[in-house]
C-alpha positions in Angstrom: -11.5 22.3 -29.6 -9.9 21.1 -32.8 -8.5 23.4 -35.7 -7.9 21.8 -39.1 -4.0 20.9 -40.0 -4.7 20.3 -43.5 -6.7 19.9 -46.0 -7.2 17.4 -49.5 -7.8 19.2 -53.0 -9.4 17.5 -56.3 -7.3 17.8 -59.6 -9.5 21.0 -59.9 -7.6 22.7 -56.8 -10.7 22.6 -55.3 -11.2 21.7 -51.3 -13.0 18.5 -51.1 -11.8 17.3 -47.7 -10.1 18.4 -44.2 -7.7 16.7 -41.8 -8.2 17.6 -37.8 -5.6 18.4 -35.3 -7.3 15.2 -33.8 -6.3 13.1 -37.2 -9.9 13.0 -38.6 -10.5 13.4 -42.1 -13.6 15.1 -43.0 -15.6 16.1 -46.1 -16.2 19.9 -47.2 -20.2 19.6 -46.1 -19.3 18.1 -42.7 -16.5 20.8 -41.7 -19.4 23.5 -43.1 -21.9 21.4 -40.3 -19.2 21.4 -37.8 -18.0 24.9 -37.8 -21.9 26.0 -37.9 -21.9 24.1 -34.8 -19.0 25.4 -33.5 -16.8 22.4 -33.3 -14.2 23.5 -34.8 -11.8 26.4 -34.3 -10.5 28.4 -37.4 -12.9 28.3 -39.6 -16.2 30.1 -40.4 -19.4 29.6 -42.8 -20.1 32.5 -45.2 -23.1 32.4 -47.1 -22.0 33.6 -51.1 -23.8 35.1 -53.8 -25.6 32.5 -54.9 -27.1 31.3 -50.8 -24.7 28.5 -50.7 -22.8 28.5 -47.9 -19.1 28.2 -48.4 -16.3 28.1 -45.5 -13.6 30.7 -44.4 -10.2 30.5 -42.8 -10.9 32.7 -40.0 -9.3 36.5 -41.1 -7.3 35.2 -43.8 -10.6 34.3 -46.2 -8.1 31.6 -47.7 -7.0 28.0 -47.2 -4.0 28.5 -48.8 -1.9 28.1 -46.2 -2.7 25.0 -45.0 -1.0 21.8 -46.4 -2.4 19.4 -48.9 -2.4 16.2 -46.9 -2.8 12.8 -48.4 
């Protein structure tokens, strides 16, 4: 199953894509559809306080540790 390596960020700091232990780069609303799906390992949807559904690094709640891949 893959696991995400790394991620991109806007100038914002904001998430707007993720790389794959498999090399794929994939945008925020397909890594949401994936990990609903359960295709990838890691990560988790949360729904926020608005209904939008947002993703989570597993325990850690953050993506901070991952690298900012370009």
């Amino acid at each position: 199953m893959e696991t995400i390596v790394g991620l991109h960020r806007n100038h914002f700091g904001e998430i707007i894509s993720f790389v794959t232990s498999e090399g794929r780069v994939i945008s925020y609303r397909k890594a949401l559809m994936e990990a609903e799906n359960g295709l990838i390992a890691g990560i988790q949807t949360e729904e926020d306080s608005e209904g939008n559904l947002t993703l989570t690094s597993g325990l850690q709640q953050s993506f901070d540790q991952y690298p900012n891949l370009f």
